[in-house]
C-alpha positions as CSV (number, residue, x, y, z in Angstrom):
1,X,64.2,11.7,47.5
2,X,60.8,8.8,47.1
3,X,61.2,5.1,48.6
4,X,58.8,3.0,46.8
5,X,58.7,0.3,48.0
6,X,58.8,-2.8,45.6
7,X,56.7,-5.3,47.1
8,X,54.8,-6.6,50.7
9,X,58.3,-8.4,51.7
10,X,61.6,-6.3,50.7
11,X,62.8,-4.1,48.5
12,X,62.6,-0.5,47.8
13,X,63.4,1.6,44.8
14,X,64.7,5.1,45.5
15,X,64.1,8.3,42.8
16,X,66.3,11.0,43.6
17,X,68.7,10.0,45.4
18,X,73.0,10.6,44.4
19,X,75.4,8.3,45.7
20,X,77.8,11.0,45.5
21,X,76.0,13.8,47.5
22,X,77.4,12.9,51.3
23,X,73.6,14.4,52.6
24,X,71.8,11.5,50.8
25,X,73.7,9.0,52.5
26,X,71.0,8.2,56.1
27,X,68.5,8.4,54.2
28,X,69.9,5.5,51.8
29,X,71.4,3.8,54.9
30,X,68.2,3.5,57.0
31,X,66.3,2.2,54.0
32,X,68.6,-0.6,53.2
33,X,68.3,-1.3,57.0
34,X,64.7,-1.3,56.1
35,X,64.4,-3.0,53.0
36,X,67.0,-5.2,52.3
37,X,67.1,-4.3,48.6
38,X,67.8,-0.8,47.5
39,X,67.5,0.4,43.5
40,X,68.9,3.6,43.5
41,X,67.8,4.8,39.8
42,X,69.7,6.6,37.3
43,X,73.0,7.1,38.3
44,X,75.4,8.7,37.1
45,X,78.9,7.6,38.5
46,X,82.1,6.5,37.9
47,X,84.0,3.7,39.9
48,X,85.5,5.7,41.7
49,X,82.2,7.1,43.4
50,X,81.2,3.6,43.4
51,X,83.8,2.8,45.6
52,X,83.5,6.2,47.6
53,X,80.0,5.5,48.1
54,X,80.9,1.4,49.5
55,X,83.0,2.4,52.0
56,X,80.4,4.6,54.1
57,X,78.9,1.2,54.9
58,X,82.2,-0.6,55.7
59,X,85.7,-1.6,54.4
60,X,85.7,-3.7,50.8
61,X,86.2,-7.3,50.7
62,X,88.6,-7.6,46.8
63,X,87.1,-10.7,45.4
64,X,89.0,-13.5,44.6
65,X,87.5,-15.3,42.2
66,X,85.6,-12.9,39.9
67,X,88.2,-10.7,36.9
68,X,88.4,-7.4,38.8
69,X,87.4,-4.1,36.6
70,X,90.6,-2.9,34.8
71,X,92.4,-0.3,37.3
72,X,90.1,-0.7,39.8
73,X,91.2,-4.1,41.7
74,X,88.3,-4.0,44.3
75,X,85.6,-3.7,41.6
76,X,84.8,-7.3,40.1
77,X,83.7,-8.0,36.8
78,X,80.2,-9.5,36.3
79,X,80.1,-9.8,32.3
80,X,78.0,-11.7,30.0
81,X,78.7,-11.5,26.3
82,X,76.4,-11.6,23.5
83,X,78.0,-14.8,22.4
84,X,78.2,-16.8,25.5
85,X,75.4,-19.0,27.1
86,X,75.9,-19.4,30.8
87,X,75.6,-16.1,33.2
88,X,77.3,-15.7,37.0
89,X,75.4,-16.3,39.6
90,X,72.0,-18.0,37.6
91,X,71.6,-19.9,40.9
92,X,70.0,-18.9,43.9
93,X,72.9,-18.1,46.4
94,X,73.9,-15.5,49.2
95,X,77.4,-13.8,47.9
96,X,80.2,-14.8,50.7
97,X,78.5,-17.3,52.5
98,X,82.1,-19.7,52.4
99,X,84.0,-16.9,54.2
100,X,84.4,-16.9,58.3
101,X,82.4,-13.8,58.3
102,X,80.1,-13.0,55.3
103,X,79.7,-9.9,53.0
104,X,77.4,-7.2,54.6
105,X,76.4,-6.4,51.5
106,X,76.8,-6.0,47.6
107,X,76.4,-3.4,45.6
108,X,76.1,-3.7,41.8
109,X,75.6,-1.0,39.0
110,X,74.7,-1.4,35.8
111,X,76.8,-0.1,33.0
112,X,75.5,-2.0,29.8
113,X,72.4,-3.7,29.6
114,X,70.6,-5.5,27.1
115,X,67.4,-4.7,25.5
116,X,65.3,-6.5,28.0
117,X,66.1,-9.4,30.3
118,X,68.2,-9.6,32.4
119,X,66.3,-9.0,36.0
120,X,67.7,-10.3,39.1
121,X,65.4,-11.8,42.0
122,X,65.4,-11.3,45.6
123,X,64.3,-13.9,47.9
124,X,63.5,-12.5,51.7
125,X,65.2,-15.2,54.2
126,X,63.5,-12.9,57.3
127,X,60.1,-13.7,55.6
128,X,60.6,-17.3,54.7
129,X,61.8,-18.4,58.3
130,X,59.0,-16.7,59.6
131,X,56.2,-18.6,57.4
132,X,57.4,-22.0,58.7
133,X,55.4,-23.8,61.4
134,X,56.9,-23.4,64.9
135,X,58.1,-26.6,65.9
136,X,60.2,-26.4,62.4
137,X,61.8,-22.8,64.0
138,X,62.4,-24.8,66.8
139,X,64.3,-27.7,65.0
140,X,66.4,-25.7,62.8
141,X,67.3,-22.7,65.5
142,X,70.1,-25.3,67.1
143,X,71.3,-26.6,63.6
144,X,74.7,-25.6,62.1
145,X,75.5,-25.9,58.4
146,X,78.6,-25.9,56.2
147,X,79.3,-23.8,53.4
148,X,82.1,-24.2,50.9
149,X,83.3,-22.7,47.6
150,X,85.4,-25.5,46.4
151,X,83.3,-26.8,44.3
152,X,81.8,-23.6,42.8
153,X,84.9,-21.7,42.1
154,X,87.6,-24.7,42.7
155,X,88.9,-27.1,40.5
156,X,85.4,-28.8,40.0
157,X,84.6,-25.3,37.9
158,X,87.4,-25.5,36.1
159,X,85.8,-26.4,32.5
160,X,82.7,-23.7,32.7
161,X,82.4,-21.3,30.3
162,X,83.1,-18.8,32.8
163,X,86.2,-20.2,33.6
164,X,87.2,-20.5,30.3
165,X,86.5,-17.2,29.0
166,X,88.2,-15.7,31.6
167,X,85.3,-13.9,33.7
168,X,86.3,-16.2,36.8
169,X,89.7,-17.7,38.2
170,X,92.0,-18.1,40.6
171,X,90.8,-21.4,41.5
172,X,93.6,-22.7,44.1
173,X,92.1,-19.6,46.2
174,X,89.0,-22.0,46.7
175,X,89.7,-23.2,50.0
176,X,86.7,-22.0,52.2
177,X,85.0,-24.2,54.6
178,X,83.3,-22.9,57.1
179,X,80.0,-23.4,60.1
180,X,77.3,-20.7,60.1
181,X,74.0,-20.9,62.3
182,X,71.2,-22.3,60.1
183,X,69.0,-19.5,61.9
184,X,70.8,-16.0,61.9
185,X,69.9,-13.1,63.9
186,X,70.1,-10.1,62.1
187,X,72.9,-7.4,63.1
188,X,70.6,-4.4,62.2
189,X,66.8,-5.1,62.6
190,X,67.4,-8.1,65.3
191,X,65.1,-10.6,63.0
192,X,65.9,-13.7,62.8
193,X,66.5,-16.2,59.5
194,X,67.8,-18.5,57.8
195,X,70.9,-18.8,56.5
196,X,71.5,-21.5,54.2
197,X,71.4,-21.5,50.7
198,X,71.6,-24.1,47.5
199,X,74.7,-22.6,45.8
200,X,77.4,-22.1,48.7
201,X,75.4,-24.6,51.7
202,X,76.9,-28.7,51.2
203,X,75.2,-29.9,54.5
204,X,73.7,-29.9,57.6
205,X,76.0,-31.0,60.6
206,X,75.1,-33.6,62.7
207,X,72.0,-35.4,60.7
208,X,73.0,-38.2,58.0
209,X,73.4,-37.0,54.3
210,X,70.0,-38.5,53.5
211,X,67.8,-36.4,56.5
212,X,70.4,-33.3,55.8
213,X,69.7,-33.3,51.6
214,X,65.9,-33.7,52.4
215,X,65.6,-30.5,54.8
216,X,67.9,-28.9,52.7
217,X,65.6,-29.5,50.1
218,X,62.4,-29.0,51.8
219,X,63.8,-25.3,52.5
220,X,65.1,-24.2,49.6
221,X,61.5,-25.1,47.8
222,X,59.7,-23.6,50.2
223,X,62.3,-20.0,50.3
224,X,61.4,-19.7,46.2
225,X,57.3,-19.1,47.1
226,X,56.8,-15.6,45.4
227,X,55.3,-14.3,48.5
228,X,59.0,-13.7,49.6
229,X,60.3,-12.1,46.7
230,X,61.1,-9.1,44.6
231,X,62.2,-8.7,41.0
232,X,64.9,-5.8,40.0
233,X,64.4,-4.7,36.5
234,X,67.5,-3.1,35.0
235,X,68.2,0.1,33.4
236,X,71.7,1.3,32.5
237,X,73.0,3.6,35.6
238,X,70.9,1.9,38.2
239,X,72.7,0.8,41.3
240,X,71.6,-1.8,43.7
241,X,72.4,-2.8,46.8
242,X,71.3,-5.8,48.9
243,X,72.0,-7.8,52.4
244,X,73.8,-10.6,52.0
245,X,72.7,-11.6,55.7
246,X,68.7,-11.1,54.7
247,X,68.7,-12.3,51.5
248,X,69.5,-14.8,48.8
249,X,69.7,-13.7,44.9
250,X,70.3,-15.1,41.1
251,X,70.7,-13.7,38.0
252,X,68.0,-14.1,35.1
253,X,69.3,-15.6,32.2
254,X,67.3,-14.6,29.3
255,X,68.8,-12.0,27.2
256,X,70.7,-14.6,24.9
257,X,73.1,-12.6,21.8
258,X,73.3,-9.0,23.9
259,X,75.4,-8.6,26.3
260,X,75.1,-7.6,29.7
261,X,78.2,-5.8,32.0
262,X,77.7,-4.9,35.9
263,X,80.0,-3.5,38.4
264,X,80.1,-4.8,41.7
265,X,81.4,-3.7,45.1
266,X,81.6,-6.1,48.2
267,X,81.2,-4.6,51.6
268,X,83.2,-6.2,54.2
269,X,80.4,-8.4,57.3
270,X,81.2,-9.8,60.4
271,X,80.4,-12.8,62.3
272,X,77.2,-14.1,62.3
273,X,75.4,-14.3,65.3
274,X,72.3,-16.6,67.1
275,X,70.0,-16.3,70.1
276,X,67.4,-18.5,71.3
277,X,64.3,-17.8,69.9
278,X,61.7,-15.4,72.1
């Protein structure tokens, strides 16, 4: 098995590797402790090794919003068709971050994938807390933020084209609100950072809308800086997994007429947790 890592801030590929060989499975573990991002290349494995392989981490969380995989109701759906325009997740967004404890993790495989296109980007929320100034890290380690999915998947969404086509649903199950520490500390490694993001985040409690949509802003700009990212290049049978608790992610929409069809597996989280800074 080679690590390779992918850039200076997170992300690692791994050659070699088998999700469905039991002795593989540290090895992977410690490196997605390590890296956040894991590309585990060519696959070859059915959903029901998928699944097997999810459940070493943790239970699964079923989705309720995205069309679950035929037989296979704790696998969702993340399709894009050759004739349709907008893709899932083409905003920059940490998977769960509505629910009283958050995803641990996702972990998506690629069964069809167009010609080229198609990449999805990392963004390293460890790195980006880090490069701000202290007295910032001061400021935003006592902040709370809400985060809701009422008015991505709720009845706000209902005339998308993903909603319409089927690929997401269920919108009276969009109920979350919930109050997560702007600055996290990490369950694994023990770093701390943020945990906000512009899909799922609608505020910052305690400052008026004005001051909370302006440090909102001021973070999210300064999060995208390339310095903290990585870039996942698809190829049919890859499977990657990332930290919903390290990181934020979005889709790349530019593979327009091919279409484009992932599995994905949600691992269960638990509550997130603060500490005042050392």
């Amino acid at each position: 098995m080679d690590i390779l890592p992918m850039t200076g801030g997170l992300g690692a590929e791994i050659l070699g590797a088998d999700i469905r060989r039991s002795e593989d499975f540290s090895a992977i573990r410690d490196a997605f402790a390590e890296y956040s991002v894991i590309v585990l290349r060519g696959q070859t494995a059915g959903p029901g090794d998928h699944l097997a392989f999810a459940r070493r981490f943790g239970p699964v969380n079923v989705n309720r919003f995205f069309k679950p995989v035929e037989g296979h109701p704790e696998i969702a759906t993340v399709l894009k068709e050759k004739d349709q325009t907008e893709a899932v997740g083409e905003g920059w967004h940490t998977d769960h971050s509505y629910d009283q404890e958050p995803a641990m993790g996702s972990i998506l495989h690629a069964i069809e994938m167009p010609p080229y296109g198609g990449d999805t980007l990392f963004v390293s929320m460890g790195a980006a807390y880090e490069a701000l100034s202290e007295p910032m890290r001061r400021f935003l380690d006592g902040l709370t933020a809400v985060h809701s999915s009422r008015h991505v998947f709720g009845v706000a969404a209902m005339d998308s084209e993903a909603v319409k086509s089927g690929r997401l649903g269920n919108a009276e199950a969009a109920t979350q609100d919930v109050r997560h520490p702007v600055v996290i500390t990490h369950p694994l490694s023990g770093r701390r950072g943020l945990f906000v993001n512009p899909v799922f985040t609608t505020r910052i409690e305690g400052l008026n809308p004005e001051e909370s949509s302006a440090l909102l802003a001021m973070l999210y700009a300064h999060c995208q800086q390339p310095e903290f990212q990585c870039r996942v290049r698809w190829r049919a049978g890859d499977i990657t997994m990332w930290d919903n608790r390290a990181t934020w992610h979005k889709a790349i929409n530019d593979y327009h007429g091919f279409r484009r069809l992932m599995h994905r597996v949600t691992v269960e989280g638990g509550p997130l947790a603060t500490a005042p800074a050392a």
